[in-house]
C-alpha positions as CSV (number, residue, x, y, z in Angstrom):
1,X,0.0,0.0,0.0
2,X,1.5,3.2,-1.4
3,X,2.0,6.5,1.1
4,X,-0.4,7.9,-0.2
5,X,-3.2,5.4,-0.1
6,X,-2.0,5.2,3.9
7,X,-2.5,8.6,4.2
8,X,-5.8,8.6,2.6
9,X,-7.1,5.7,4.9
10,X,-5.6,7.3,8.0
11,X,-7.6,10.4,7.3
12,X,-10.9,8.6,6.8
13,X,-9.9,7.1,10.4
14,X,-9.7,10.7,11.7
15,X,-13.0,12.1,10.2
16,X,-14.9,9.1,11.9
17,X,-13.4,10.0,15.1
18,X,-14.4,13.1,14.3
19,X,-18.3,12.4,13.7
20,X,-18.8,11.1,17.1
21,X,-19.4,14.6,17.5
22,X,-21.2,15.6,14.4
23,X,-23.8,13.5,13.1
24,X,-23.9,14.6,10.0
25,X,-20.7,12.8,8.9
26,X,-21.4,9.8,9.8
27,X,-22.8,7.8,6.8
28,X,-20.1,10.0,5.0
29,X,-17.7,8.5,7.0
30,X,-18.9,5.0,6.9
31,X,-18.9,5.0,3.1
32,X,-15.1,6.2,3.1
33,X,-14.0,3.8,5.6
34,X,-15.4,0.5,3.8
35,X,-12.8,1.1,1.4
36,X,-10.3,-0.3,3.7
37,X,-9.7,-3.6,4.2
38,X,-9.2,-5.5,7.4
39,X,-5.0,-6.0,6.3
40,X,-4.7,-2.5,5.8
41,X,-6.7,-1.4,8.9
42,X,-4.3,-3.4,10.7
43,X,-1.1,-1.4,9.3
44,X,-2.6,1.4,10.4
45,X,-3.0,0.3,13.8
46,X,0.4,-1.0,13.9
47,X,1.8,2.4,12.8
48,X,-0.1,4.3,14.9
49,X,0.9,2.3,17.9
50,X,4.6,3.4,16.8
51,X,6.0,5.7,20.0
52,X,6.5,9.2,19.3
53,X,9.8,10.3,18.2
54,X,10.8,12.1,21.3
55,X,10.8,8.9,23.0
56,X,12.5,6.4,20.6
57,X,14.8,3.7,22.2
58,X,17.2,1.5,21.1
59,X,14.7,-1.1,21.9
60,X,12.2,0.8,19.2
61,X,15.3,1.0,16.6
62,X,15.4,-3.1,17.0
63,X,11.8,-3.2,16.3
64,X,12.9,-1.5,13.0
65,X,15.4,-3.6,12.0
66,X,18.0,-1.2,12.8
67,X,21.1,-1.9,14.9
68,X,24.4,-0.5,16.1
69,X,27.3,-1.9,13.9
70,X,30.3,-0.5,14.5
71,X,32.7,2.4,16.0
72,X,33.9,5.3,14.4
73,X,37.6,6.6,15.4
74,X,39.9,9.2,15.0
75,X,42.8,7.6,12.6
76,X,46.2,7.1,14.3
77,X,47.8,9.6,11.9
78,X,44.6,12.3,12.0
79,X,46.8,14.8,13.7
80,X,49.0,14.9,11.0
81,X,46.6,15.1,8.8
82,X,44.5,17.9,10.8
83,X,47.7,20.5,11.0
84,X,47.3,20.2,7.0
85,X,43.7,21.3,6.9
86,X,44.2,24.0,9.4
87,X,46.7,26.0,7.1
88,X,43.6,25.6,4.9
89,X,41.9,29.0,3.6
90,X,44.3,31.1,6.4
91,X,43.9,34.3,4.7
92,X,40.1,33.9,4.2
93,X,37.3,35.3,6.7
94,X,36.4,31.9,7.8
95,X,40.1,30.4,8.5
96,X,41.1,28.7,11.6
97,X,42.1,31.2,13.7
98,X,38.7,33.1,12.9
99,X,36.7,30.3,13.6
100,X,38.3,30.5,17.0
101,X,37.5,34.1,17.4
102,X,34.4,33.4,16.7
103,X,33.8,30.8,19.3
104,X,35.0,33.2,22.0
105,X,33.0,35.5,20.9
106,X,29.8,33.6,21.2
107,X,30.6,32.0,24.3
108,X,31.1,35.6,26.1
109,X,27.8,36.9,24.1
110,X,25.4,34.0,23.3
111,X,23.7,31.8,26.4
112,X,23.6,27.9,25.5
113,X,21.4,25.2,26.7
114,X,19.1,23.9,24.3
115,X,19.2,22.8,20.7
116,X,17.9,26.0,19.4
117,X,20.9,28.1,21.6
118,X,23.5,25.9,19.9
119,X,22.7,27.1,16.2
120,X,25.4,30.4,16.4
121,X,28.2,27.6,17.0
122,X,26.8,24.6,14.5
123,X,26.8,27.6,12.0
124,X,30.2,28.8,12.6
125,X,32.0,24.7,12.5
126,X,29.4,24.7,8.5
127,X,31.3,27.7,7.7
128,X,35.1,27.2,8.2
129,X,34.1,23.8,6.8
130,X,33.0,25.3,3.9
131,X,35.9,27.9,3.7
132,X,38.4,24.0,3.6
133,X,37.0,23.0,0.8
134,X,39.0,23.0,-3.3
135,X,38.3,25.9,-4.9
136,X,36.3,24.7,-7.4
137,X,33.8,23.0,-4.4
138,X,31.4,24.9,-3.2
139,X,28.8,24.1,-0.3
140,X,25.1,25.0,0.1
141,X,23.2,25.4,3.4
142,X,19.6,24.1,4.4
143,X,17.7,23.8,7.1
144,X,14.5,22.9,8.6
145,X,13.6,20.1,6.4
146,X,10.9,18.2,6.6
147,X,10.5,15.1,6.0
148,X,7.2,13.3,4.7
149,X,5.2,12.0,7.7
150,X,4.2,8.6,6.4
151,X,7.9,7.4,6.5
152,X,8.1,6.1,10.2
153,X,5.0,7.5,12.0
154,X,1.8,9.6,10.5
155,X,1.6,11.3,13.8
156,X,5.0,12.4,13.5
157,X,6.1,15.1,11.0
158,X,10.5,14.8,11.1
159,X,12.8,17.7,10.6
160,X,16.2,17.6,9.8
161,X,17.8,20.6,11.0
162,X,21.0,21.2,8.4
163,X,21.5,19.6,5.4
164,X,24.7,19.9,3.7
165,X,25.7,19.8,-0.4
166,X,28.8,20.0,-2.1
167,X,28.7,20.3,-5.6
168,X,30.5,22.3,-8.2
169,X,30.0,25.9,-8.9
170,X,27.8,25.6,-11.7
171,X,25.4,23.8,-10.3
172,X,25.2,25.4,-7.0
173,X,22.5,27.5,-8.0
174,X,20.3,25.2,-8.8
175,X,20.5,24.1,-5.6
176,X,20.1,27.5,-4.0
177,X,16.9,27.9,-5.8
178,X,15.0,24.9,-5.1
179,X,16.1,23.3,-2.2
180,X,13.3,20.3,-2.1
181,X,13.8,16.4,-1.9
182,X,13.7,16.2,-5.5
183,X,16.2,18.3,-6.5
184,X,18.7,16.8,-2.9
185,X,18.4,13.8,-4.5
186,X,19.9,14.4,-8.2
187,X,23.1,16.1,-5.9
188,X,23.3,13.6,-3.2
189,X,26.8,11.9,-5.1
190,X,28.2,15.3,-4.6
191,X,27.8,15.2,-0.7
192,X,25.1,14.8,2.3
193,X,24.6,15.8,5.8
194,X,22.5,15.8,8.2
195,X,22.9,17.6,11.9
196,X,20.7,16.9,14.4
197,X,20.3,20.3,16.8
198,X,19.7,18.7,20.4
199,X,20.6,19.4,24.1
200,X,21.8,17.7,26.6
201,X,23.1,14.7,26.6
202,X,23.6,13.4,23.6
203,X,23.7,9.9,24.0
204,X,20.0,9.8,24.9
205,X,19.1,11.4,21.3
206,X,20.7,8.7,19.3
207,X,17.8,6.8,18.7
208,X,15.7,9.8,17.4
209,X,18.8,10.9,15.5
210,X,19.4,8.1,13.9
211,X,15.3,7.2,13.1
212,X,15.0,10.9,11.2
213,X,18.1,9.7,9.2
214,X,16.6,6.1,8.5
215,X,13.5,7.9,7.9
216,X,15.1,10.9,5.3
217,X,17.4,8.0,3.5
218,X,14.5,5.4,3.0
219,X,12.8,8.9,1.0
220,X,15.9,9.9,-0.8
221,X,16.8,5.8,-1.9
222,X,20.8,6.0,-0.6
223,X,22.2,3.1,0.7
224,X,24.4,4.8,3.0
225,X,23.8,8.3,5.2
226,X,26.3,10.1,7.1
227,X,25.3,12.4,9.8
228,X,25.9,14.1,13.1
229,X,23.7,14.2,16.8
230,X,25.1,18.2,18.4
231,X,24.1,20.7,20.5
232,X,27.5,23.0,19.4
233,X,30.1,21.9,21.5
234,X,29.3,18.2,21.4
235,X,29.3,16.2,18.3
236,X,28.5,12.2,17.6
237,X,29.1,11.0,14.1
238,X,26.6,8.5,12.7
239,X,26.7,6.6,9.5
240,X,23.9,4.3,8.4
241,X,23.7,1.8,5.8
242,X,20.5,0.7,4.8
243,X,19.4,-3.1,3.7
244,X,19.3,-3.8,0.5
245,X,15.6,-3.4,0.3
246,X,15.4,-1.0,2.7
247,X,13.9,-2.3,5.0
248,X,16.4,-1.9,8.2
249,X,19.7,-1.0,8.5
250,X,22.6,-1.1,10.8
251,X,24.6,2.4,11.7
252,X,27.8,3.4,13.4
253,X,28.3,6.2,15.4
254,X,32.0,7.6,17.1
255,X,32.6,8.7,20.4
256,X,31.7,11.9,21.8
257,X,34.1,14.3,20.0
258,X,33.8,17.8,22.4
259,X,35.6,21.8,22.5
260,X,35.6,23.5,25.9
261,X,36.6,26.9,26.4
262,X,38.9,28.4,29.0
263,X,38.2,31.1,31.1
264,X,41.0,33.7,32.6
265,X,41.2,35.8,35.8
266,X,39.7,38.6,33.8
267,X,37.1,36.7,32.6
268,X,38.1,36.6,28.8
269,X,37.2,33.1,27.1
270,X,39.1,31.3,24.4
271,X,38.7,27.7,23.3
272,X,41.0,25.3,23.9
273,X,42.6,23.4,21.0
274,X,42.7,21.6,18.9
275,X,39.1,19.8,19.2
276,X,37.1,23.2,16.9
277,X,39.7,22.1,13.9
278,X,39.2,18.4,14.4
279,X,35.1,19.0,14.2
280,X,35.5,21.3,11.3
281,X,37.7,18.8,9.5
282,X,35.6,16.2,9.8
283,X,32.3,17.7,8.6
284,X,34.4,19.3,5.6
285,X,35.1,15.7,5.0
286,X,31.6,14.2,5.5
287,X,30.1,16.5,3.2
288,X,32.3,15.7,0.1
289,X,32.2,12.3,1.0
290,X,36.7,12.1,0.9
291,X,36.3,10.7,5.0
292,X,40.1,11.9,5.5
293,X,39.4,12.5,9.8
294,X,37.3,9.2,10.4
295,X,37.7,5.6,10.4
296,X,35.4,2.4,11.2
297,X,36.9,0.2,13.3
């Protein structure tokens, strides 16, 4: 039963609900609900009884077929590796030592706590990591996506709060101007991302992290998904790789990679090395797909 025909039979559900109250619908009601059979009735129940994405488990992710496969790690030579990419873009607006301006400047001007507080930093991390990229490279900027309700729960609508595209300069624009599933989909070989915006802690929002990206990669057909749980200053790195029939999947996530800041006599506040680099590195990487920072062990 296509999404669609769901949808249809789950609103007929709703507007017999809804003539309990008014009489009038009622025969209206009957007639639209005959149309579904016992089977499908039955799905609808079963979805319906899905729990609400604020309180997935790992237990619900089971349930789904989906299961934890693997770490992600730092490689042995990464620091080598990172002290290249920092001499990246130095003389640009975004280069390293701007990035870590900036991050002293928020955290003496801009209170965080919640998932919505923690945009000013996830911001400044997307754009050094778009300031490391070739020259020819260029990266484009959504959020607030939503993704279509029927694909896990109909009582749940998901949002994806950044998504991420590299892709060359001349077709940038068309990504600028229509930033839909459609058009993600036709890029997605040039480079995906997804951050989840949460609080604290983030290892209790790995299950609904890693749902919304089962959820947006069953829609957009890729077998695999990389992704990130934050609230700014902590990051988890997920990738998922779906069954072949996508149905299920088993992910990988990395440790909790995290930038404090230090705070002087006088109060002044500068993060501490070199953990802003390593986090900007690493979704530079994820984005164009190259994976220079990360490893699955």
């Amino acid at each position: 039963m296509s999404s669609e025909e769901l949808l249809l039979a789950y609103n007929a559900l709703l507007r017999l609900r809804d003539s309990l109250a008014y009489e009038d619908f009622v025969e209206a009601d009957r007639n639209e609900l005959s149309a579904v059979t016992p089977e499908q009735r039955l799905d609808i129940r079963q979805r319906l009884q899905q729990p609400p994405l604020s309180k997935i488990s790992y237990e619900n992710l089971l349930e789904m077929k989906i299961t934890l496969s693997g770490v992600l790690s730092l490689k042995p030579n990464s620091m080598d590796r990172l002290a290249k990419t920092t001499s990246l873009a130095q003389n640009e607006l975004w280069s390293s030592a701007n990035l870590y301006r900036h991050l002293n400047y928020l955290d003496g001007t801009v209170p965080q706590g919640t998932g919505t507080d923690a945009r000013p930093w996830i911001d400044a991390f997307f754009f050094r990591a778009s300031a490391m990229l070739p020259p020819d490279k260029r990266m484009i900027l959504t959020n607030g996506h939503t993704v279509p309700a029927m694909t896990v729960n109909p009582l749940n609508r998901l949002t994806v709060d950044y998504i991420a595209i590299v892709t060359n300069q001349c077709t940038a624009s068309s990504v600028l101007r229509s930033p839909n599933h459609d058009m993600l989909r036709m890029y997605m070989l040039s480079g995906f991302l997804f951050i989840e915006a949460r609080g604290f802690p983030l290892s209790a929002d790995i299950p609904r992290a890693v749902s919304e990206m089962y959820a947006s990669g069953k829609i957009l057909q890729r077998k695999f998904l990389r992704g990130a749980l934050t609230n700014g200053r902590e990051w988890i790195f997920l990738l998922i790789k779906f069954n072949d029939d996508y149905e299920g999947a088993s992910y990988m996530q990395s440790a909790l990679i995290e930038f404090r800041s230090l705070r002087d006599f006088d109060g002044r506040v500068e993060a501490a090395t070199p953990w802003p680099d390593v986090i900007a590195a690493i979704l530079s990487d994820w984005a164009s797909f190259i994976l220079i920072c990360m490893t699955i062990c």
